[in-house]
Backbone as a printed PyTorch tensor [residue, N CA C, xyz], in Angstrom:
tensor([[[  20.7510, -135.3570,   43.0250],
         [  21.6630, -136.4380,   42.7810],
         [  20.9560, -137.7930,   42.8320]],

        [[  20.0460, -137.9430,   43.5450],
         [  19.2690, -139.2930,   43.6750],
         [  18.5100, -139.2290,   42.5560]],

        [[  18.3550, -138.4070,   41.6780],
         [  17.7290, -138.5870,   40.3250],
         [  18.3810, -138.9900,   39.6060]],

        [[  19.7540, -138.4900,   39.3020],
         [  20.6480, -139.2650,   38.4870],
         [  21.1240, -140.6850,   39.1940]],

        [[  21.0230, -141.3350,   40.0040],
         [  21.7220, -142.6000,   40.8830],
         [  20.3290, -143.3990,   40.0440]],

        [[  19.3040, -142.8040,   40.4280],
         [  17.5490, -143.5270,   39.3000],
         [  18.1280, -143.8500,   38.1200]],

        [[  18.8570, -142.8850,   37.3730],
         [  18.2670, -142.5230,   36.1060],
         [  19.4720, -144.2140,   35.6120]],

        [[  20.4430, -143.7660,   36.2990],
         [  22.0950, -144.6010,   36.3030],
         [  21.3870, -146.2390,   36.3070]],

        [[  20.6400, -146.6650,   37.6150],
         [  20.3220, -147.9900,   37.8710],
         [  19.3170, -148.3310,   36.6780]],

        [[  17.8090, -147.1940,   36.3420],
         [  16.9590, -147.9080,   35.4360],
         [  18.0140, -147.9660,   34.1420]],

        [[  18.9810, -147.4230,   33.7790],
         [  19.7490, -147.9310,   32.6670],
         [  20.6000, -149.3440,   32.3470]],

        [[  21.5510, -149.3020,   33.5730],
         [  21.8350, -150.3890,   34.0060],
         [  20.7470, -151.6290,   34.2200]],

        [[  19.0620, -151.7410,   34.5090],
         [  18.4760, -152.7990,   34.5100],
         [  18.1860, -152.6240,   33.5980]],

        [[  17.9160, -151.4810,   32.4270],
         [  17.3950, -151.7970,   31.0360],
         [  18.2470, -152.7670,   29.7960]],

        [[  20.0770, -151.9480,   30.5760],
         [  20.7030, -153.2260,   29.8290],
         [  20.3010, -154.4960,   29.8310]],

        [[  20.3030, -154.6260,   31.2400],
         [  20.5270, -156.0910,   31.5180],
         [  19.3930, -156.9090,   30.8370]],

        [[  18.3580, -156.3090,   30.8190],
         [  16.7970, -157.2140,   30.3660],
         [  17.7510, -157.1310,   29.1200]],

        [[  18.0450, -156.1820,   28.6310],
         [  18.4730, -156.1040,   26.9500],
         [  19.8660, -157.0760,   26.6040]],

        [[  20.4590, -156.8660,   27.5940],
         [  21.5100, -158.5030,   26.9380],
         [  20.5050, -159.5040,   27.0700]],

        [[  19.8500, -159.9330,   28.2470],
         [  19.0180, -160.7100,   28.7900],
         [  18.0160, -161.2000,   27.4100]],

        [[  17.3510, -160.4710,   27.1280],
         [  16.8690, -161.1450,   25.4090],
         [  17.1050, -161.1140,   24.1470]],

        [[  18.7220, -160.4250,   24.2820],
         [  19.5530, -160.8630,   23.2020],
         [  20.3020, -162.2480,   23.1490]],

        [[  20.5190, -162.9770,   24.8660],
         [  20.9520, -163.7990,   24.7060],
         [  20.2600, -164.9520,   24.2360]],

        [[  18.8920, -164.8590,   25.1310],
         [  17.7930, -165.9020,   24.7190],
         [  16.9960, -165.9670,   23.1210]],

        [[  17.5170, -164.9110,   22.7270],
         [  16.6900, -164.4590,   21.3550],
         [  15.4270, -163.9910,   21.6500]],

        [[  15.4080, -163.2530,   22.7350],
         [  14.0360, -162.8690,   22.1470],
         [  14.0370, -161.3280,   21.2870]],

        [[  15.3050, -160.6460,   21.7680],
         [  15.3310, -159.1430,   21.3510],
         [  16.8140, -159.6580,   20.2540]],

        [[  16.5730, -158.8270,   19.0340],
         [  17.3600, -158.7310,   18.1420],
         [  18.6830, -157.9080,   18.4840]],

        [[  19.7020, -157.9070,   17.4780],
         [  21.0520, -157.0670,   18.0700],
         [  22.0550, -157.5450,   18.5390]],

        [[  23.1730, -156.6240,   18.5760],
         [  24.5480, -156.8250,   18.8960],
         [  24.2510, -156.8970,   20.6580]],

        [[  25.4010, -157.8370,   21.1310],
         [  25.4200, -157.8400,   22.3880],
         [  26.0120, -156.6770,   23.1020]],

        [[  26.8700, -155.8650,   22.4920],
         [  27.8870, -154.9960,   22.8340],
         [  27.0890, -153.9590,   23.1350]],

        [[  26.2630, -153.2820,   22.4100],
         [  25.1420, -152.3770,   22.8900],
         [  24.5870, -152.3450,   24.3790]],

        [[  23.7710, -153.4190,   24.5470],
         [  23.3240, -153.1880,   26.2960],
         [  24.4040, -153.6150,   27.4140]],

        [[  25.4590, -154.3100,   26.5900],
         [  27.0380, -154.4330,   27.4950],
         [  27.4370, -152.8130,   27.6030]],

        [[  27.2190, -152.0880,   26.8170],
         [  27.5900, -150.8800,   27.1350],
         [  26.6520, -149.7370,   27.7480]],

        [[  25.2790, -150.0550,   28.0940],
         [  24.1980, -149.5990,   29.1540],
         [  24.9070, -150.1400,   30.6070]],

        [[  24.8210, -151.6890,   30.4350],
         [  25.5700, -151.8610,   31.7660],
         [  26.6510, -151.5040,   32.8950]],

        [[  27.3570, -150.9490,   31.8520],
         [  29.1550, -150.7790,   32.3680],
         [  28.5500, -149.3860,   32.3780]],

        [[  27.9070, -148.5340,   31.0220],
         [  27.5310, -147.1460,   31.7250],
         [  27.1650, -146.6130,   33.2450]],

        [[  25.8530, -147.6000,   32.8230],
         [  25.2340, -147.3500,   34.3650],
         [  25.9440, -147.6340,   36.1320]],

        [[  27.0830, -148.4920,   35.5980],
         [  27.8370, -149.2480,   36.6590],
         [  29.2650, -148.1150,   36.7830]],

        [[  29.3070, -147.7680,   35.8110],
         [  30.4250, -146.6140,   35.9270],
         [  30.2030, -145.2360,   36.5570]],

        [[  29.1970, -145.0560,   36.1660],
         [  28.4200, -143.5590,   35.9420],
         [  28.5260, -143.5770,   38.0370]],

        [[  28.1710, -144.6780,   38.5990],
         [  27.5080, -144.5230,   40.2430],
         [  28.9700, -144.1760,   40.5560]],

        [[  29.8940, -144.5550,   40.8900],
         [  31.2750, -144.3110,   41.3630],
         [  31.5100, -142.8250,   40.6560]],

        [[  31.5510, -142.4940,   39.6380],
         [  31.8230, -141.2440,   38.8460],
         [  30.7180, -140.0280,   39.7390]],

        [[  29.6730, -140.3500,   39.7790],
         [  29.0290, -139.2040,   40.4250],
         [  29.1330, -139.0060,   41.8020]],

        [[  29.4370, -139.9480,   42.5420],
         [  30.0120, -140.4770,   43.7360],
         [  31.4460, -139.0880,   44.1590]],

        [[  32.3330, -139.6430,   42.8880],
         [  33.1390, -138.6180,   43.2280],
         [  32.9180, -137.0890,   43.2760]],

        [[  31.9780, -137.0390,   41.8590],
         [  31.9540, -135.4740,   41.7780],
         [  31.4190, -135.1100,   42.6320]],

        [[  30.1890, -135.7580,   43.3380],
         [  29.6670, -134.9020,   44.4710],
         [  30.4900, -134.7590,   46.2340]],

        [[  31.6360, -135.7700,   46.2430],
         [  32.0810, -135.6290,   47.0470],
         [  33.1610, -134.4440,   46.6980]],

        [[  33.6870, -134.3110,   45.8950],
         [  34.4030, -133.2780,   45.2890],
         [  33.6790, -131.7620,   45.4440]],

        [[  32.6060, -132.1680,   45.1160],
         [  31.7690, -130.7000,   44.8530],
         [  31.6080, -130.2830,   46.1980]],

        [[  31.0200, -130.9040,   47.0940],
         [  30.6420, -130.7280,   48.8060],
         [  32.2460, -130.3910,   49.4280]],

        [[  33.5830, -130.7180,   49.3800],
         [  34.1280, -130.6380,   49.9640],
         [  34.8170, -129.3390,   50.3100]],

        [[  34.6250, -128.4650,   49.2390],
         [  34.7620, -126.8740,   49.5870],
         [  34.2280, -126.2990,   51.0600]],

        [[  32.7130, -126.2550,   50.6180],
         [  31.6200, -125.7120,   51.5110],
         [  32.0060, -126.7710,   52.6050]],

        [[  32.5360, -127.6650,   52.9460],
         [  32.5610, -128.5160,   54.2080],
         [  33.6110, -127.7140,   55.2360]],

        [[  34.6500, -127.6990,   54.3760],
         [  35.8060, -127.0320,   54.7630],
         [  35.3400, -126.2690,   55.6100]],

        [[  34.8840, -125.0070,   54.7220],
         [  35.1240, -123.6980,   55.0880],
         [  33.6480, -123.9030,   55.9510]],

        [[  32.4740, -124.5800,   56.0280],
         [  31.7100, -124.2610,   57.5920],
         [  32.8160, -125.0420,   58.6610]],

        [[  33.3470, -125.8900,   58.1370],
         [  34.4410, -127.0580,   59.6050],
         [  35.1400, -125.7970,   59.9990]],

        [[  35.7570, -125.0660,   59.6020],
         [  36.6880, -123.8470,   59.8220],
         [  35.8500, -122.5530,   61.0300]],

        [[  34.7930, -122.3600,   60.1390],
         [  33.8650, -121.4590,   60.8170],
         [  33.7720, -122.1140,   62.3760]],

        [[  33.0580, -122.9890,   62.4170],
         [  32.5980, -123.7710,   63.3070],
         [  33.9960, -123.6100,   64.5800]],

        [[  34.9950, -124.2360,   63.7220],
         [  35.9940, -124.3370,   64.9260],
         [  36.3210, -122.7840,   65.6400]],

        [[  36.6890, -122.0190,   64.6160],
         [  36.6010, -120.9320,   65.0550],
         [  35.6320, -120.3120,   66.3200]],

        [[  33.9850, -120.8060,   65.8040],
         [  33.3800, -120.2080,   67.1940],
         [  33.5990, -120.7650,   68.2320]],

        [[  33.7270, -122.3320,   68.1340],
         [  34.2120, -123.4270,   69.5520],
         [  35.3610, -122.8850,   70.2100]],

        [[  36.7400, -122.4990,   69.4030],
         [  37.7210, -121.8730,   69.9950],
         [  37.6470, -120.9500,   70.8710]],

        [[  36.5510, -119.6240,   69.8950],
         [  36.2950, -118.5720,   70.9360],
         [  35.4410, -119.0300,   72.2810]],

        [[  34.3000, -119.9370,   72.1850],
         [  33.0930, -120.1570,   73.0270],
         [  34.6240, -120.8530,   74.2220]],

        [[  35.2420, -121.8440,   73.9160],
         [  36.1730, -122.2850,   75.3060],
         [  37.1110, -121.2730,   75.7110]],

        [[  37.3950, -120.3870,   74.6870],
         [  38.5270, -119.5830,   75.5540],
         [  37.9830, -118.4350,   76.5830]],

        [[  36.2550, -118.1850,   76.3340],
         [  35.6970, -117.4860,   76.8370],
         [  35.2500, -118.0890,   78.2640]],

        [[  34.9240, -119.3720,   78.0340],
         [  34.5320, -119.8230,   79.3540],
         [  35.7440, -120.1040,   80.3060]],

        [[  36.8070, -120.5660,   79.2520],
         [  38.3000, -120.7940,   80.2460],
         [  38.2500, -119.5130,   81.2070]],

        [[  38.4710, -118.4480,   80.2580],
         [  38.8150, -117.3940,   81.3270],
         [  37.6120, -116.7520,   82.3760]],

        [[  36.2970, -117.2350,   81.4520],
         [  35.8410, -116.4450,   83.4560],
         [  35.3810, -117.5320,   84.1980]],

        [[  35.5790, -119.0020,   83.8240],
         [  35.4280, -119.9660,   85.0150],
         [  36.8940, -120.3720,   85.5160]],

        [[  38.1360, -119.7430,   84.9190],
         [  39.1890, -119.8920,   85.5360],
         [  39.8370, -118.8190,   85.8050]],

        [[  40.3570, -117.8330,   84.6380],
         [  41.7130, -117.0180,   84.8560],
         [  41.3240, -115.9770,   85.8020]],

        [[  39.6160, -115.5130,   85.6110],
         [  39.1420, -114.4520,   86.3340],
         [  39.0570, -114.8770,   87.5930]],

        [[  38.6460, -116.1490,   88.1180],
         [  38.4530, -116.0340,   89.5760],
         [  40.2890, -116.3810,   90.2010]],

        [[  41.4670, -116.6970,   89.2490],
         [  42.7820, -117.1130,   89.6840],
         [  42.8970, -115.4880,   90.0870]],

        [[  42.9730, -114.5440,   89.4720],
         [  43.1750, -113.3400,   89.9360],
         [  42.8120, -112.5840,   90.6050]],

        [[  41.3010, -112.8930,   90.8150],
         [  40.9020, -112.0510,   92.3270],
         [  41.0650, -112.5010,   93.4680]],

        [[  41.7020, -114.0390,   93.0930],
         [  42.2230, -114.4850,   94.2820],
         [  43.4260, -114.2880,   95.2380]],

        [[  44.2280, -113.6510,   93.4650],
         [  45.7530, -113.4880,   93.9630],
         [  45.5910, -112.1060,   94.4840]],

        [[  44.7390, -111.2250,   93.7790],
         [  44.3290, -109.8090,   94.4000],
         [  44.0420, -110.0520,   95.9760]],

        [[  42.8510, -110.3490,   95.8040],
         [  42.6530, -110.9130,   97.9450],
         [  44.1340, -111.2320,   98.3740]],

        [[  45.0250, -112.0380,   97.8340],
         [  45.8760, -112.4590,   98.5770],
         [  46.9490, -111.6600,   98.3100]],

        [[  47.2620, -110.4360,   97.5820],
         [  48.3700, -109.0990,   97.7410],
         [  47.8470, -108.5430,   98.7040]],

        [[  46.3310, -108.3970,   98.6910],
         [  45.7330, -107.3840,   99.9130],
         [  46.2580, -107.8700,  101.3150]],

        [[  46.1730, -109.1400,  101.3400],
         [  45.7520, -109.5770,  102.8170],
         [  47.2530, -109.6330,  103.1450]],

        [[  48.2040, -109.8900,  102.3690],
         [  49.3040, -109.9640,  102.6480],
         [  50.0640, -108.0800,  102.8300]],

        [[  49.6520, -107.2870,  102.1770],
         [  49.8210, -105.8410,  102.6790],
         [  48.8670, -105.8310,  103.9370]],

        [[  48.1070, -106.1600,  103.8960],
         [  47.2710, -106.1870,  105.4710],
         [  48.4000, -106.6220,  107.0090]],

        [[  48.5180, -107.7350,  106.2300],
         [  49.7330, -108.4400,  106.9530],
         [  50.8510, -107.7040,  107.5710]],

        [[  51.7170, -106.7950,  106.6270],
         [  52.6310, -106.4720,  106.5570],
         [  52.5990, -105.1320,  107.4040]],

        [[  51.3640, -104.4140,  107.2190],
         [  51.2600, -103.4620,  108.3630],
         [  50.7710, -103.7270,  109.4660]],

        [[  50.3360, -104.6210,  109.4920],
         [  49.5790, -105.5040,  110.8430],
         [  51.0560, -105.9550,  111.5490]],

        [[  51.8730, -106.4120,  110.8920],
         [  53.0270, -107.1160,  111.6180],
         [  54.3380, -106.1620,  112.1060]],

        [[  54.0740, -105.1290,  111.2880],
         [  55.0060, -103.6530,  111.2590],
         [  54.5840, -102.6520,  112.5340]],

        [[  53.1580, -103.0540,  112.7160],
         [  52.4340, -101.6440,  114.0730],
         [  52.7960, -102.8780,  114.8530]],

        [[  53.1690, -104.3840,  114.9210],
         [  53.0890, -104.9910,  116.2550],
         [  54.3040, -104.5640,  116.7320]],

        [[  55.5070, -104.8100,  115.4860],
         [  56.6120, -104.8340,  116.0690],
         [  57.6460, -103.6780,  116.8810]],

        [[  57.0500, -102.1300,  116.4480],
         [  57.2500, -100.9980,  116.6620],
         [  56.8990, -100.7060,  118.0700]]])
């Protein structure tokens, strides 16, 4: 693409020298000719501008998609064993200790 953005500007400065010594006389010709290098070359940068943002925006998508996808999995993986896993062996310890309890408090009271 930076070959064509080259190719776009040396056209656009070739106009311009070319109105440029049509006006002064030094180059023969209609003015309308390198008026229409100019506006080419000046058109052409916005026009390729789009297509390539057009063209890239598929493949952007669909790695942005990918991507989120693994981030989703990579946090839900760490959520659960730097959180949900240690919430539950905690509540485990604490059914135990509380059946611990319960026969501990059952042989006192007997």
């Amino acid at each position: 693409m930076a070959v064509v953005q080259v190719a776009l500007l040396v056209v656009q400065l070739a106009g311009m020298a070319w109105l440029t010594g049509a006006v002064t006389g030094v180059f023969g010709g209609e003015w309308w000719a390198p008026g229409l290098l100019i506006t080419a070359g000046g058109v052409g940068g916005p026009i390729l501008a789009w297509g390539c943002r057009l063209a890239a925006r598929g493949p952007a998508r669909g790695h942005g998609a990918e991507t989120e996808r693994r981030l989703r999995g990579a946090a839900a993986g760490c959520g659960r064993a730097r959180v949900l896993e240690p919430v539950v062996a905690e509540l485990l310890r604490y059914r135990e200790v509380r059946t611990q309890f319960v026969i501990a408090a059952g042989e006192a009271q007997t």
